[in-house]
N, C-alpha and C positions, 0 to 999 in steps of 0.2 A: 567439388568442395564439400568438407563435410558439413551437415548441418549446427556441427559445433563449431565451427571459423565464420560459417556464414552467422550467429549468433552473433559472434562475439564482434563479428563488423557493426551489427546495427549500433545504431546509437539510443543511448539509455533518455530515457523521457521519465521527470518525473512529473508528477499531479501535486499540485500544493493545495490546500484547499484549508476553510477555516472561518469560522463566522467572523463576522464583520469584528473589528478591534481586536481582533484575540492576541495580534502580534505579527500577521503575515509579512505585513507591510516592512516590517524592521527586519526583518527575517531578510527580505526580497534585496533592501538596500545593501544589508551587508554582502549578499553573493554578488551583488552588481560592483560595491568597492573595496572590498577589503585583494589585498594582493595574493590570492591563492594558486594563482598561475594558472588557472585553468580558463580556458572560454568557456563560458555557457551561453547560450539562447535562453532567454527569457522570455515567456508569450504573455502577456497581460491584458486584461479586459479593456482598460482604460487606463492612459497616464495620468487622467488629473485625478481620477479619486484615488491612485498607488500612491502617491506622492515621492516621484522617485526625486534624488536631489541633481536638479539641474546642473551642477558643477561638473556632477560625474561624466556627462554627455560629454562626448565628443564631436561626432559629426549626425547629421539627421536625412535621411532623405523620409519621404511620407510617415512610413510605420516604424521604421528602425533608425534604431538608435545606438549608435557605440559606445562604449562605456569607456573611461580612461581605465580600465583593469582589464580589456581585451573586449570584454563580455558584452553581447548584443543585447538588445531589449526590443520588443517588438510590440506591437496590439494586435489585438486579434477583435478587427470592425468587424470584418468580413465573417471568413470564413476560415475556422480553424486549419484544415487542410490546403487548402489555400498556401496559406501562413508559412506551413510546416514545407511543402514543396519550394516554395521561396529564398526558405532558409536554406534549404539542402543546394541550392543552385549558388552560393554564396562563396566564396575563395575563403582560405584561412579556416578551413570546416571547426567544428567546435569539438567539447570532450562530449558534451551531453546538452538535453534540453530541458526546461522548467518551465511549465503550464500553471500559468494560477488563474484558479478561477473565483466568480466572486464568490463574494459571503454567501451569498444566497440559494448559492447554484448546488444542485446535483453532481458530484462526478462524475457520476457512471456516463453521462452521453461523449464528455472529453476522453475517458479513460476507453471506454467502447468504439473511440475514433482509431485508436491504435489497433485495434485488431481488423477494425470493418475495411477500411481504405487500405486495397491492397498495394498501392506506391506508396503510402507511410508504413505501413503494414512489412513491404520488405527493408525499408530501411531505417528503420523506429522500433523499441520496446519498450514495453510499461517499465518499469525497473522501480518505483514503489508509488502508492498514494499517499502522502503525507499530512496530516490533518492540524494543524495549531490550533490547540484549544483553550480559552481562557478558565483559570480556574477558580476566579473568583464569580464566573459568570454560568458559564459551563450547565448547573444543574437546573438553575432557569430556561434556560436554553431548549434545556431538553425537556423541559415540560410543554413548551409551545410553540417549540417551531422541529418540527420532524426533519427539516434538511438537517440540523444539529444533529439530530441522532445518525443522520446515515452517512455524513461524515464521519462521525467516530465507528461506524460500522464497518465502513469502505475502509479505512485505515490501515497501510502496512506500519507507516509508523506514526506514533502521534506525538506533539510537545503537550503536553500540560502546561502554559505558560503563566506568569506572570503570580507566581507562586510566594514572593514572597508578601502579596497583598491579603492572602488567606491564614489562617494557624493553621495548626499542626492538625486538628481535628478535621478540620474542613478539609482540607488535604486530601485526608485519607478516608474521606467521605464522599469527595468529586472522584477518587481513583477510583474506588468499589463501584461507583455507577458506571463508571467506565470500562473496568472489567466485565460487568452484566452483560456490555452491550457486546465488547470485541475483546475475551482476554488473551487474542492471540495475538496485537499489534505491540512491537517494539514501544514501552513508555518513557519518555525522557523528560525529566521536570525541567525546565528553564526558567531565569530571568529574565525578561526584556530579548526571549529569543536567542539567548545566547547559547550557542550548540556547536561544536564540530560539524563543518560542513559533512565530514564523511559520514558519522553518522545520519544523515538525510539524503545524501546523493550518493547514486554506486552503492544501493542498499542488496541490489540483486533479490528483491523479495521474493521472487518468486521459486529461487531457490530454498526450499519449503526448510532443508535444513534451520536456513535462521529460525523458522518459527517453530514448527514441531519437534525439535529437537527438545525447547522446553516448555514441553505440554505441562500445559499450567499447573501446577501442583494444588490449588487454589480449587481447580476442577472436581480432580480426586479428594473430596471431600473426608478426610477423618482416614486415608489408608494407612496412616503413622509413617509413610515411605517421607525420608529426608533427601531432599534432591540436591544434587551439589552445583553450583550453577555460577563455578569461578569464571566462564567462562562470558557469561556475561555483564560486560565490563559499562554499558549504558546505565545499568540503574547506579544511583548512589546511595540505597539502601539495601540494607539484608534480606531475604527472599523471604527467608524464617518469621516477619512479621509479618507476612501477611496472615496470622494467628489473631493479627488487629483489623483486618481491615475486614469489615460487614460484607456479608455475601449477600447480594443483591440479586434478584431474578427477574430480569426484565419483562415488563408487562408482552412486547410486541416483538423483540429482536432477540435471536436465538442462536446460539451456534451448535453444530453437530460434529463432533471430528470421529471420522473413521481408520481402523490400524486392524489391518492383516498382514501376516507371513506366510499368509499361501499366496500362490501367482496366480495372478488374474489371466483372463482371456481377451484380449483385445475384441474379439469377436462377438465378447458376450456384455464388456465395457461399454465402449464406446454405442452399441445403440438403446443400452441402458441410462446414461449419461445425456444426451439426446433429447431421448425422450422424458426424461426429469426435467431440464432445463426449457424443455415447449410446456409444457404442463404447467409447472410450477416454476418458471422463469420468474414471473415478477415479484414472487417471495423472496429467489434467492437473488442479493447483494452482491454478492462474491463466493466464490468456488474456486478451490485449488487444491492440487498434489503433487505428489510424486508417487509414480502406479512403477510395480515392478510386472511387468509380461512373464508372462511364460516362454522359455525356450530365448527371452528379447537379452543378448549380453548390456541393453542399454538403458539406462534411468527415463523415464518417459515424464515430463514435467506438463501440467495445464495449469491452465487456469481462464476463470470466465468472469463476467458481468452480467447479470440477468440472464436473457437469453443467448447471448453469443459465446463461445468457446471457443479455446485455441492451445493449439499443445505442438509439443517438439522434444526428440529424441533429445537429451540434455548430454551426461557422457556417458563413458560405460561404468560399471558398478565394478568397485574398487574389490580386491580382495579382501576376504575378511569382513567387509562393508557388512550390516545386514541388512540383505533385501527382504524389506517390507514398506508395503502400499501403505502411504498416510494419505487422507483426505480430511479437509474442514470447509463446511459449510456454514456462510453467516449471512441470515437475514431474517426475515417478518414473519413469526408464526410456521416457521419451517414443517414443513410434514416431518417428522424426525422418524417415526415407526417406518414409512413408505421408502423413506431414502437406508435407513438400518437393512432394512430386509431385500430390499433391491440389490443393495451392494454386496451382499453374502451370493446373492445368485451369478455376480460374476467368478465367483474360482473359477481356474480352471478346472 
């Protein structure tokens, strides 16, 4: 089998994550009742502080719970792999799975379960971390409490919620801190959480395309280049003001992104890569790419959590495609000189 069927078996895991109030909780109810046709697994820390609405329940044994929309819901007392082995032994298998953890928590050790535990591990994928943030609250947040910030760090895609409690100034004052921190996560403004399921599930984040395709132009500070980005159809604003929005440069969190058209060496990669993430693992947040090999007809895709890595041949590189190696790094005072010049010593 190849390792693109075997991919495409696993089932997609998303991470919800999001300080207390910001909106998860409505978020959670809507995937549990709204008539979408899809099953999901729900993993939740605890029912009584979710406040899922008892109507929706159907039948219960200890931890699970059926929802009248197909969709399971579970806790996770135990032990999250536990949980997730559980589900998988379950009849009527699902489309996907949804992990919320609380306000308070860290992702990276839920998000780190999917690559470490090799029985979830073959039949489980990250498929995004999704952050709800409130944006009336949001830049408090991240003045004193740091799991806010490495939430919106960790982030493949974020809500901005609760948007229309703020003006237009503040708006675009919570966005700019947000960009400082990750201006590489899909941003969606909502009210009361309201979002296309799609856009939040079956995001495929790690298909680097969504993200690096539009390197922030925000970044490229003053190159006069006009980027055209019809293509991105999440925001409901023009790209072109971001002319308004203050560039911010985070005291602590950093992003690095790298872009070669020469082909790397596997050889010279990967114990490169390695040896970054022992060193300087618990700087880095998050790590990911799409690497083109030398002589490899195949896209090679990773991505990590702190110390742990994980990658897989994704498909072959389309004709015409161009192959070039993207990488971005996001986290705490990045070595940015050590990781630039490292990465230049893998060409081939």
């Amino acid at each position: 089998m190849s390792s693109d069927q075997a991919s495409s078996e696993k089932l997609p895991v998303t991470v919800l994550t999001g300080y207390l109030g910001a909106g998860k909780t409505t978020l959670l109810n809507r995937i549990l009742s709204e008539p979408h046709g899809k099953k999901y697994a729900v993993i939740v820390n605890e029912f009584g502080e979710i406040g899922i609405d008892n109507e929706l329940v159907v039948g219960a044994d200890e931890e699970v719970f059926e929802m009248n929309n197909g969709c399971i819901c579970c806790t996770v007392r135990g032990d999250l792999i536990r949980i997730i082995e559980g589900l998988m032994r379950r009849k009527g298998k699902f489309d996907a799975i949804i992990v919320e953890t609380t306000g308070l928590a860290d992702p990276a050790p839920v998000a780190q379960t999917f690559f470490v535990d090799e029985n979830v591990g073959r039949r489980t994928k990250l498929d995004a971390v999704v952050t709800v943030a409130d944006a009336k609250w949001l830049k408090d947040r991240l003045k004193d409490a740091p799991e806010a910030k490495n939430q919106i760090a960790f982030a493949d895609v974020i809500l901005l919620n609760k948007i229309d409690l703020v003006t237009p100034a503040e708006l675009r004052e919570v966005e700019a801190r947000i960009r400082a921190i990750n201006p590489y996560a899909k941003l969606h403004k909502t009210e009361r959480s309201q979002i296309a399921l799609s856009e939040i599930l079956g995001r495929n984040a790690f298909d680097l395309d969504r993200i690096l395709d539009i390197e922030p132009e925000f970044l490229n500070t003053g190159d006069g280049h006009d980027h055209d980005h019809d293509h991105d159809h999440g925001h409901d604003h023009h790209h072109h003001d971001h002319g308004g929005l203050k560039h911010y440069h985070d005291e602590d969190m950093q992003s690095v992104s790298l872009n070669t058209d020469k082909p790397l060496s596997p050889d010279k990669f990967f114990p490169w890569v390695q040896k970054l993430v022992a060193e300087d693992g618990p700087a880095i947040l998050r790590c990911k790419g799409i690497l083109n090999f030398k002589d490899d007809p195949d896209r090679f895709v990773f991505q990590g959590v702190h110390m742990i890595l994980d990658g897989d041949h994704q498909r072959p590189w389309k004709d015409g495609e161009k192959r070039n190696s993207r990488l971005v790094f996001i986290g705490r005072k990045l070595p940015e000189e050590k990781i630039r010049t490292g990465f230049e010593t893998c060409v081939a």
